[in-house]
Every structure is written in C-alpha cells, then in structure tokens.
N, C-alpha and C positions, 0 to 999 in steps of 0.2 A: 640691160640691167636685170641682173637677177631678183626675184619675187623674195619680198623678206618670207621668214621663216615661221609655221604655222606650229602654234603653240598646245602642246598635250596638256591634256587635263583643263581644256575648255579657255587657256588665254592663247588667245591667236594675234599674230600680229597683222596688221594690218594695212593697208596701203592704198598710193593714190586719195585724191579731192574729188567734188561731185563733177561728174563727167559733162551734165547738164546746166547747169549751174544754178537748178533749180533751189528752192527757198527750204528748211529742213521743216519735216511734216511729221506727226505723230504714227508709232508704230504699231499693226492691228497689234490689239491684247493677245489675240491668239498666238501670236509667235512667242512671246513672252510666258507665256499662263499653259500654253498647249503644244508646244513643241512635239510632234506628235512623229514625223516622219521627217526626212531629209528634206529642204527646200531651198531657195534661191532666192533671195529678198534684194531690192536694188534700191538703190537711192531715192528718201520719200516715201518707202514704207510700202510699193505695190508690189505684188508676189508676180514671180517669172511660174511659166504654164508649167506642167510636169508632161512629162512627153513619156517616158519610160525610168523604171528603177527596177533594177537588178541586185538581188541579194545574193552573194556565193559565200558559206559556210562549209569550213572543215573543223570538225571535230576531232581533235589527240588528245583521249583520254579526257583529261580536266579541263583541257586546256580548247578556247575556241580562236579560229582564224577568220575573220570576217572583209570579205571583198564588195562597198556598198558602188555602185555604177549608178548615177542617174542622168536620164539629159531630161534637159528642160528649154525653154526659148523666153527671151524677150516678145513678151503680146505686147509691148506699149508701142509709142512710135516716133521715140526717140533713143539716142544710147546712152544708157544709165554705167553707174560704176554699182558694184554688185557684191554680195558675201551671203555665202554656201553656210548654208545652215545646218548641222545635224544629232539630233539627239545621244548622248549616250551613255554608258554606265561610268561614272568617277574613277573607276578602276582600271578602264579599260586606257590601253597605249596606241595611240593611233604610231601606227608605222611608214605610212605612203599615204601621199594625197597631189592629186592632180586636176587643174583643171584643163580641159581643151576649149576653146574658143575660137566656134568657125572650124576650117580646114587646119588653119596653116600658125595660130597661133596656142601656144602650149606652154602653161607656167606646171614645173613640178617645185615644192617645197620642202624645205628640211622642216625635219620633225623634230623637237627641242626635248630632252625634261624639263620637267615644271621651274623647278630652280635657277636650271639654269638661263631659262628663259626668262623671267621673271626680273634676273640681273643683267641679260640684254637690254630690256625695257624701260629697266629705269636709268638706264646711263643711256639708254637711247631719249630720253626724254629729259635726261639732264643736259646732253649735247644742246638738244633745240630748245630749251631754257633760255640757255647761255646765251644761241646764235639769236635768242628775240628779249635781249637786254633783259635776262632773268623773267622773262614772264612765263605763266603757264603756256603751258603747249598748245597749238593749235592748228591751224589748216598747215603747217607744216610739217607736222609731225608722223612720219609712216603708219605709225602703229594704231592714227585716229581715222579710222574710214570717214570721209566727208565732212573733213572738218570746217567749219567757214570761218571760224573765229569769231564769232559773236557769242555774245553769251546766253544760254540758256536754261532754263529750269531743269531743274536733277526730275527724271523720271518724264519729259515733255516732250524731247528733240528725240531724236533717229540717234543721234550720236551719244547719249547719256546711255540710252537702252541698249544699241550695240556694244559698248563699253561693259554695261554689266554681262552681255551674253559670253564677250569674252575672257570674263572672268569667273562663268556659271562651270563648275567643273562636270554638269551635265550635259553642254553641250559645246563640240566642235566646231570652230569659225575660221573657216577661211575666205578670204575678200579677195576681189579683183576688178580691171577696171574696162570700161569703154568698149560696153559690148553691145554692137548697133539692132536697132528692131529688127526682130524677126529672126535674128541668129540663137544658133543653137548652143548652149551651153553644155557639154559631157564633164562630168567631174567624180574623179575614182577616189577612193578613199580604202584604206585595209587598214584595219587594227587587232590589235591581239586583246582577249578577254577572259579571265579563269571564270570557268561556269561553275555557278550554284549547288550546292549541292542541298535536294529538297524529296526527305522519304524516302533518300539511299539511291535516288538518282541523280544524275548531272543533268542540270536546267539551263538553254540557254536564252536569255527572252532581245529580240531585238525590234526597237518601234518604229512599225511601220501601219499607221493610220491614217491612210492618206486621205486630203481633204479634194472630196470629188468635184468641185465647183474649178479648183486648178489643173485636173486630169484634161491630155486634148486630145485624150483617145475616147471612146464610148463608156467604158466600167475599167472600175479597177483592176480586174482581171486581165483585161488587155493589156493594163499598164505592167502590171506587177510580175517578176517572176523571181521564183526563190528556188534554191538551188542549195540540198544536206549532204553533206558527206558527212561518215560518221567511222572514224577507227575507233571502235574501243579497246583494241587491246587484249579481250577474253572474248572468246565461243559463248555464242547462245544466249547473244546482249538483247535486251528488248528496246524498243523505242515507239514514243508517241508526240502526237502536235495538239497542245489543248487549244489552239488558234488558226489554223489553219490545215486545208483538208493535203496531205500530201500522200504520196505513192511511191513506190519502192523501183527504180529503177534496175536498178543489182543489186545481188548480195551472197555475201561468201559468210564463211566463220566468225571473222572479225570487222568487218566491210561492210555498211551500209550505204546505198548512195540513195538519195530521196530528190524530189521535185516536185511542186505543186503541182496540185489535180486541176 
C-alpha cells in the first residue's frame, strides 16, 4: 500500500493508528512554541535521538534548492508510530520527501499543492464520515495520525496538536508508522525557496537550532554538517554566513562552493 501524500504548505497527510496502543499524552510546548530544527516526534509526545543532519544548498541566483537528510532512532523500547517534523518558510515548496525505515523498508510521497490537497482531504474525510454513519472522523481516518476515537480537548491530546501542525504553513509533517526501538529512522526532504532579498543581497536563513539533550553524538558539530553552493550568475559575487563559521571550498568567477568549518 502506498504512503498517502504529504502535503505542501505545512497540511500533510497523515497515516496509520497508534502503533502501541498506548493512551494519547500531551505534547512538549517546545515542538509547538519552538520548532526550531527538523525532528521526529512519536506517538505520546517523546522525541526520537538525533543521530546526524545534513543540510545541501544550492543557490541559482534568487532562487535556493534545499536537500535536509536527518537520521534519528527510536531511544524508547517499544515501536511507536511516528511524524517527521520540520520547520519552514510559508513560501517555500517542498519537492521530494522520503522516509527510510531500517534497511529494507522505504516510503517516498507525492508532494501536493496546497489546494489541491486540501480537496483530497476533505472528501477523504467525507468518505470516512459516511463509512462511520455520518460521524466525525476518527481512528479511521488516514489523514488523523493516532486516532483513537475518544474525545478530547482542543489544545490537550497528541492529536489536536498534530492536527494544527499540519495545518501550520510553517511547518512540514510527514507521519509513518511502526518503527521498532532502536531502529534508525533516515528521512530526506528537498524543497525549492526564493531568497530574501536584504541591503541588495540574496538572504537565505534555514533553522537549524538543534536541541542538545536529543543529540546521540558528543556536540552539535559532530552532528551537523552544511554544505553552500552558490551560482550567482555575475563575477566578483561576495558572500557571508551571519550564523554560522563556513570556508570556501572552490571557487571560480561565478562559483562558490562553501562547507562548514
């Protein structure tokens, strides 16, 4: 069965019930309030480790191409059903997104416009309406990650708060399910973004504030690596990083290639 379709402009659809069948538990503020870096939240509100994240940016002109890679793991010790978290600009168009699971299991998803996604969703939830004698939607319904069907307060469950993330046009949600402790989760992600333009230069800002308590390497540094290419187009381009220390790989006329220090 193919993975439903993961929705641009922050509504992602959704899939799979709780893996565990554990009881739904409130979710930290932080994901909600600080979305700060890509991360992997599972069923019940405990974050998956971060294990490495990879940022690859190419730069044309105005225009930027962003490839995010992160693997993370199940630290708990059971298998949760799970949804990939990631910040990003309103504007921006996610193009590809994948997750890997383990070796040998591999969901890719279609990437929607907003619109037209928007009108999958609601006849996708008109359909499961129907099939539960007109009632709201619930543990049936693909698009509700971990639904159990009971009712809960707006702003309390895993599933209210999900629900808004996937309607946050700040961030990208994509969900999957049944990923046993200790396995590694890789999940790739590329989206297109026009860059900024601030004091007659092209700005690109992408958030990466990772929270070190989920890092399961030593520093950030081990975790992290970023990676600039830069065509501008015209001779004699300048460039700088107000966040981060990077170095110049190559460079030609029009050609920068950059890397963290």
């Amino acid at each position: 069965m193919a993975p439903p379709p993961a929705y641009d402009a922050g509504v992602a659809g959704a899939g799979g019930g709780k893996g565990n069948g554990s009881a739904p538990a409130k979710v930290p503020a932080a994901v909600t309030k600080h979305l700060s870096c890509p991360l992997v939240m599972a069923t019940g509100g405990s974050m998956f480790g971060i294990d490495a994240v990879d940022v690859m940016v190419e730069c044309h002109i105005a225009t930027a191409v962003v490839t995010v890679r992160a693997a993370f793991v199940n630290v708990g010790k059971s298998a949760v059903d799970a949804a990939f978290l990631m910040p990003k600009d309103p504007e921006a168009t996610v193009s590809a997104a994948q997750v890997q699971i383990g070796r040998d299991r591999v969901l890719e998803t279609l990437v929607l416009p907003n619109e037209e996604a928007k009108a999958i969703k609601e006849e996708q939830d008109r359909l499961v309406g129907q099939a539960n004698g007109g009632g709201a939607s619930g543990a049936g319904n693909p698009y509700s990650l971990g639904g159990s069907g009971s009712a809960r307060a707006e702003g309390d469950s895993e599933d209210a708060v999900l629900q808004r993330l996937m309607t946050n046009p700040f961030v990208f949600v994509m969900p999957f399910t049944n990923v046993p402790a200790g396995e590694t989760v890789v999940v790739t992600v590329t989206y297109l973004e026009d860059l900024d333009v601030e004091a007659g230069a092209f700005v690109l800002r992408v958030p990466l504030a990772v929270p070190e308590h989920l890092l399961l390497r030593g520093s950030v540094r081990e975790a992290i690596n970023i990676g600039v290419t830069i065509n501008a187009g015209t001779p004699s381009s300048s460039w700088g990083s107000a966040s981060h220390v990077m170095h110049v790989e190559s460079e030609s006329e029009s050609h920068i290639v950059l890397s963290l220090d």
